[in-house]
MARLUMRO-7330 format. One record per residue (C-alpha): residue number from 1; residue in three letters; x negated, y negated, z negated. Coordinates in steps of 0.2 Angstrom, whole numbers, always signed. Layout:
PT   n res    c1    c2    c3
PT NUM ALA     X     Y     Z
...
! end
This chain:
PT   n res    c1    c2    c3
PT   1 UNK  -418  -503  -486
PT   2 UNK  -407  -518  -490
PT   3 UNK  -390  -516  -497
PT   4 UNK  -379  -520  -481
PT   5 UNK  -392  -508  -470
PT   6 UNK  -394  -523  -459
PT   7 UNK  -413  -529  -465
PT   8 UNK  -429  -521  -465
PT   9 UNK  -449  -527  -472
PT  10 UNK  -451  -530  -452
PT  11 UNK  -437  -541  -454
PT  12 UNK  -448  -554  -461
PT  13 UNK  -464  -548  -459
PT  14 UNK  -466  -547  -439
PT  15 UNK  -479  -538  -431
PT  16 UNK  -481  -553  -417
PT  17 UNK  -483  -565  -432
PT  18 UNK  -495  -553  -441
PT  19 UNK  -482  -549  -451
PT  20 UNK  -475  -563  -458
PT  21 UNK  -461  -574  -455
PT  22 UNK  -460  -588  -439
PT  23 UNK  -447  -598  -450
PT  24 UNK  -452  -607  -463
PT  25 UNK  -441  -597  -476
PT  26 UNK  -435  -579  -472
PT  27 UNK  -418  -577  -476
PT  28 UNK  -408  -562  -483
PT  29 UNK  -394  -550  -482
PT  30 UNK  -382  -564  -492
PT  31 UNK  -389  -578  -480
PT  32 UNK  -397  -587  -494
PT  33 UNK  -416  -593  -490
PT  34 UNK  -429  -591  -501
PT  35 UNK  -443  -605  -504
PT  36 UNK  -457  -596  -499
PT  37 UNK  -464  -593  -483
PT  38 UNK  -467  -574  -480
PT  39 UNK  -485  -569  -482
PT  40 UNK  -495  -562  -468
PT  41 UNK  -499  -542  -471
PT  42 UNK  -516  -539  -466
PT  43 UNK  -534  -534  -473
PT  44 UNK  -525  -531  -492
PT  45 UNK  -536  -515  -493
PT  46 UNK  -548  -527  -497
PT  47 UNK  -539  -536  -509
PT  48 UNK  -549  -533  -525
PT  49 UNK  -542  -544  -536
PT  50 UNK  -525  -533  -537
PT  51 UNK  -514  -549  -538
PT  52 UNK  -501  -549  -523
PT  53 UNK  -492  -564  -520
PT  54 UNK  -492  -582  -517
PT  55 UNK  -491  -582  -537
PT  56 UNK  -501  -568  -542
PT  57 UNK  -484  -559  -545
PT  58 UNK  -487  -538  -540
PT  59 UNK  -502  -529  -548
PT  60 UNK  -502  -520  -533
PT  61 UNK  -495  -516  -515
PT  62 UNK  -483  -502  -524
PT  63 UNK  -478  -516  -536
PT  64 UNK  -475  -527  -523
PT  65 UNK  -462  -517  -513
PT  66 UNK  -449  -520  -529
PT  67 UNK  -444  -538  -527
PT  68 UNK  -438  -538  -510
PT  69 UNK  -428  -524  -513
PT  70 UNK  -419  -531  -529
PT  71 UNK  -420  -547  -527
PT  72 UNK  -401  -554  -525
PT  73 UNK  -408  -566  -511
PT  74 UNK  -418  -553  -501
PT  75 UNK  -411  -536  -498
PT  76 UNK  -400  -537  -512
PT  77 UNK  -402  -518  -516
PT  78 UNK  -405  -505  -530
PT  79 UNK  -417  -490  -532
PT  80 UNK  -406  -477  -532
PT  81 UNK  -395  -482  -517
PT  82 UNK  -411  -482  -507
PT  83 UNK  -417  -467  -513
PT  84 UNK  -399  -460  -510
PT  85 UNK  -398  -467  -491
PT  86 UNK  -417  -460  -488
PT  87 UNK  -410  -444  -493
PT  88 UNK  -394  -444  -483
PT  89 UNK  -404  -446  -467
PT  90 UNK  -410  -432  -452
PT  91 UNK  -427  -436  -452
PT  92 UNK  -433  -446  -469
PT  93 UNK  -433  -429  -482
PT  94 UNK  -445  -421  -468
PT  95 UNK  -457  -434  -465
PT  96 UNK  -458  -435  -486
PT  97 UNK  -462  -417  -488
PT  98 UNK  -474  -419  -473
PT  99 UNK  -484  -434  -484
PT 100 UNK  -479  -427  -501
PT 101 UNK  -474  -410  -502
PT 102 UNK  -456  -411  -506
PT 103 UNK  -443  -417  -498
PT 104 UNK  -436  -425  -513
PT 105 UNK  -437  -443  -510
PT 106 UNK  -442  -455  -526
PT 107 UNK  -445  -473  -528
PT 108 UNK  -462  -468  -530
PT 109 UNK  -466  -461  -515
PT 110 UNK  -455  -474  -506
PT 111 UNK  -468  -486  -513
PT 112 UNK  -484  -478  -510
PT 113 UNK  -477  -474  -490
PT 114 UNK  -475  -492  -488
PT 115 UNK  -490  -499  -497
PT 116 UNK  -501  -486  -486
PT 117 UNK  -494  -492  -472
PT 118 UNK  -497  -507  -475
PT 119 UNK  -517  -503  -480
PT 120 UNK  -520  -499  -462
PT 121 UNK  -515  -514  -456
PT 122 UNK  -535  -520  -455
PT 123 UNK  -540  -533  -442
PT 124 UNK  -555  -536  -437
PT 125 UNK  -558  -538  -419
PT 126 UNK  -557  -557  -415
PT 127 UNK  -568  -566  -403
PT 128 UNK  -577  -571  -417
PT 129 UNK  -580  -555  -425
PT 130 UNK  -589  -549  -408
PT 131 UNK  -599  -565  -410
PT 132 UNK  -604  -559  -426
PT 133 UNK  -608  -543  -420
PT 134 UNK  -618  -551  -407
PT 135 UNK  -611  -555  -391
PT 136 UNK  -617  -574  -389
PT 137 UNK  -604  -574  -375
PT 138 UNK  -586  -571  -386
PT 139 UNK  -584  -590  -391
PT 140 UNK  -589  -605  -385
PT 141 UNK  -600  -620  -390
PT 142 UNK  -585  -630  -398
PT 143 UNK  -579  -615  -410
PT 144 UNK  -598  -612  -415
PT 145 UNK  -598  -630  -420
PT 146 UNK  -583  -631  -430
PT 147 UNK  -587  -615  -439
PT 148 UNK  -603  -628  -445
PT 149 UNK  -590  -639  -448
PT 150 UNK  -580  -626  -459
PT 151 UNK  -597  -620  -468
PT 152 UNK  -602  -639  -471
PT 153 UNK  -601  -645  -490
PT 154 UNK  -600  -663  -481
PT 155 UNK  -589  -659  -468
PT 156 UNK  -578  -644  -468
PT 157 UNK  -584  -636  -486
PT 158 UNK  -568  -623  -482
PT 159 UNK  -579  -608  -485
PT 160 UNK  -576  -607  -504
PT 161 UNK  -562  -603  -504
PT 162 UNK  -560  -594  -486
PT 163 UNK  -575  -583  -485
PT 164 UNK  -590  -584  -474
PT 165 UNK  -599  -573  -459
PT 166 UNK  -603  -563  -476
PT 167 UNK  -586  -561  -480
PT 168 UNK  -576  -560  -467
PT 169 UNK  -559  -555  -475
PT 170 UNK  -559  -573  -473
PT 171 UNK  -550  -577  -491
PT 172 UNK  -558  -574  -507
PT 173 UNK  -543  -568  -514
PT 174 UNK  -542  -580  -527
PT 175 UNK  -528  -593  -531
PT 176 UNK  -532  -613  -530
PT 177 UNK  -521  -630  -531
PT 178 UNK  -528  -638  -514
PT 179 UNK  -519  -654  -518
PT 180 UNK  -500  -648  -509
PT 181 UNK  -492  -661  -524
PT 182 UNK  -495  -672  -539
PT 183 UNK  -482  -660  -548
PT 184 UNK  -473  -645  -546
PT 185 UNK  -455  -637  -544
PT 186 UNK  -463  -620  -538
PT 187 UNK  -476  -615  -553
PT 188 UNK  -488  -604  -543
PT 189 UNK  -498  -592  -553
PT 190 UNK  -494  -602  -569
PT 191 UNK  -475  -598  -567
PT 192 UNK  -482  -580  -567
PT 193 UNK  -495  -582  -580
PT 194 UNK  -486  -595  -591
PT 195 UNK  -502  -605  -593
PT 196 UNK  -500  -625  -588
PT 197 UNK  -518  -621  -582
PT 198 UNK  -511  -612  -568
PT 199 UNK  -497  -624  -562
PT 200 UNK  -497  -626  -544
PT 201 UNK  -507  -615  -540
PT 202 UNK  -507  -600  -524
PT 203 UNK  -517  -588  -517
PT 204 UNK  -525  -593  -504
PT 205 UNK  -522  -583  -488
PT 206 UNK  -533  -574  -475
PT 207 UNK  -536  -586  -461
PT 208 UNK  -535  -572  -447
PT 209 UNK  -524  -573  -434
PT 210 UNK  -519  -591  -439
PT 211 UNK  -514  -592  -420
PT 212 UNK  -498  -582  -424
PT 213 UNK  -494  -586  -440
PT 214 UNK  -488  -606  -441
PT 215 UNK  -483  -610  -454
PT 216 UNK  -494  -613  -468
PT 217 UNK  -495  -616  -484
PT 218 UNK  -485  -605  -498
PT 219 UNK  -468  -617  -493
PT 220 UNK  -471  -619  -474
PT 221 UNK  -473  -637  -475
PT 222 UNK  -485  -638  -461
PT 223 UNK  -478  -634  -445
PT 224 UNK  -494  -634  -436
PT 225 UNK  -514  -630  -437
PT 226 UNK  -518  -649  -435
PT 227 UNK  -505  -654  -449
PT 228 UNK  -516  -641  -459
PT 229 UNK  -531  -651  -455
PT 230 UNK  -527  -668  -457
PT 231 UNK  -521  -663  -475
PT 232 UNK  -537  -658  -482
PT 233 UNK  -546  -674  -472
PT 234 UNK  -535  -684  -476
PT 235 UNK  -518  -677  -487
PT 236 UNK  -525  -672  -507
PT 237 UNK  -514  -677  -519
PT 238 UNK  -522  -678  -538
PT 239 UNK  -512  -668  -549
PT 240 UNK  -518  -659  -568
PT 241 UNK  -523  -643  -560
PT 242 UNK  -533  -649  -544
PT 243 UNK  -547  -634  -538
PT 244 UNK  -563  -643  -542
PT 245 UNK  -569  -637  -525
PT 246 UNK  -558  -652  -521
PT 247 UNK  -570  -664  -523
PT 248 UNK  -567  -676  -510
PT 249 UNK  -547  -680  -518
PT 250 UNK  -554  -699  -523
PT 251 UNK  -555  -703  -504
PT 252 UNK  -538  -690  -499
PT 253 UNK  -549  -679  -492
PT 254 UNK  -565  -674  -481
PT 255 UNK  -560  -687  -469
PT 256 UNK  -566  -677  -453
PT 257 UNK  -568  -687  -436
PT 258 UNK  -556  -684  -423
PT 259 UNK  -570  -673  -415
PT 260 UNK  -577  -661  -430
PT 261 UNK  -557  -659  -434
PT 262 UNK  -554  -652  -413
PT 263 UNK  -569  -639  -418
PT 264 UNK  -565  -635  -437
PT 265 UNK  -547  -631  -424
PT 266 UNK  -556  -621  -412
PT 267 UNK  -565  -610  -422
PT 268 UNK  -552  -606  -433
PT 269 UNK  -541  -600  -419
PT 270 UNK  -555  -590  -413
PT 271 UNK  -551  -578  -427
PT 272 UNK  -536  -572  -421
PT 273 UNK  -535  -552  -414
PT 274 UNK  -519  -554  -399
PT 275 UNK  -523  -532  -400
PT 276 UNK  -518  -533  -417
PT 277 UNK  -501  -541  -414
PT 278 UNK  -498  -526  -401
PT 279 UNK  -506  -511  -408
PT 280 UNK  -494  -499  -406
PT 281 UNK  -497  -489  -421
PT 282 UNK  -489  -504  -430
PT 283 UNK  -473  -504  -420
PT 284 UNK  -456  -496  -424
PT 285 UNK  -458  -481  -413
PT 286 UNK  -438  -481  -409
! end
């Protein structure tokens, strides 16, 4: 798919990570890094809103497959030179009239293959999710209590933005300043939708499998969970555009005890899926 044949989606979007990137910015086929951290591919069947992207950028996951490929700092490619390779292989014109009736290969296609690939990456097998189904036994006393912390307007008060038992996609999909920066270089959605409204802010991200998928934030500032944490105790930064689900920023944060931050930790661990890291219908059969 890239220009130099050397990179591929997995490239940056690794299956153990669920699908994202362990580096803090990917970097492409001319060895330039981008400033965003890769985004995790997983659940986006569910993703209503049809915004993709940190910024709200792709309408859709056919729409999204176009910047990596033509981005000069990604896989540096064009369209018809990856239609033309596809073609020129063995196997590719085969598997195409298999899904589409014709082995003629199109940008089109090559778009809807990738993006239904990607709607089967569903997880939804955590520890968690068995409690919720109701084994009593799947997680322990601590992760029940910090998932009261994360459902606690006066503690936690994460489930606004990051769903509930009720929806558990675990995102709402939605895009929020969560008080990263009192200004911006990286626009966010507003750089997208050119309203100052929307400055600074990003989409905010399934917490699943946050076991595998350090680090956080759209830029990868936060190496670690407990960093995450201790930003939204203790870290907001006033800015224009601050979520007015922010409502502790006077006082920097929640300012979580040491102990309701160690169960808010455990509980969100408890909703990663090791099986979906491994399924082998997700790995590169070669």
């Amino acid at each position: 798919m890239s220009n130099d044949g050397t990179q591929a989606c997995a490239s940056c979007h690794l299956a153990e990570n669920s699908f994202t990137d362990p580096n803090r910015f990917s970097t492409g086929i001319t060895g330039e890094m981008g400033t965003r951290n890769a985004m995790p591919i997983v659940n986006l069947v569910w993703n209503f809103q049809n915004r993709f992207l940190w910024d709200g950028g792709a309408s859709s996951l056919e729409d999204q497959v176009d910047d990596p490929i033509e981005n000069p700092i990604e896989m540096n490619n064009t369209w018809p030179n990856v239609v033309a390779t596809l073609q020129a292989t063995s196997d590719y014109p085969d598997l195409f009239e298999q899904a589409f009736g014709t082995p003629i290969i199109t940008r089109e296609f090559v778009a809807r293959a990738i993006a239904q690939f990607e709607r089967t990456l569903i997880s939804g097998n955590s520890r968690f999710d068995q409690y919720l189904l109701g084994d009593n036994n799947a997680v322990t006393a601590q992760e029940i209590n910090g998932f009261n912390v994360f459902m606690d307007e006066n503690r936690g008060d994460c489930f606004h933005c990051h769903g509930n038992e009720f929806n558990p996609l675990w995102t709402n999909n939605a895009f929020h300043n969560n008080g990263l920066d009192s200004s911006f270089e990286d626009l966010g959605l507003g750089g997208f939708t050119g309203d100052p409204l929307d400055y600074g802010k990003f989409k905010s991200p399934s917490l699943r499998n946050l076991a595998y998928t350090a680090p956080y934030m759209h830029d990868g500032r936060f190496a670690t969970l407990d960093e995450v944490i201790n930003h939204y105790s203790e870290g907001l930064v006033y800015s224009n555009t601050i979520d007015p689900l922010m409502k502790n920023i006077a006082e920097g944060g929640a300012q979580l005890t040491d102990s309701d931050k160690a169960d808010l930790k455990a509980f969100l661990l408890s909703l990663s899926e090791p099986e979906f890291t491994t399924n082998p219908a997700f790995l590169n059969p070669n």
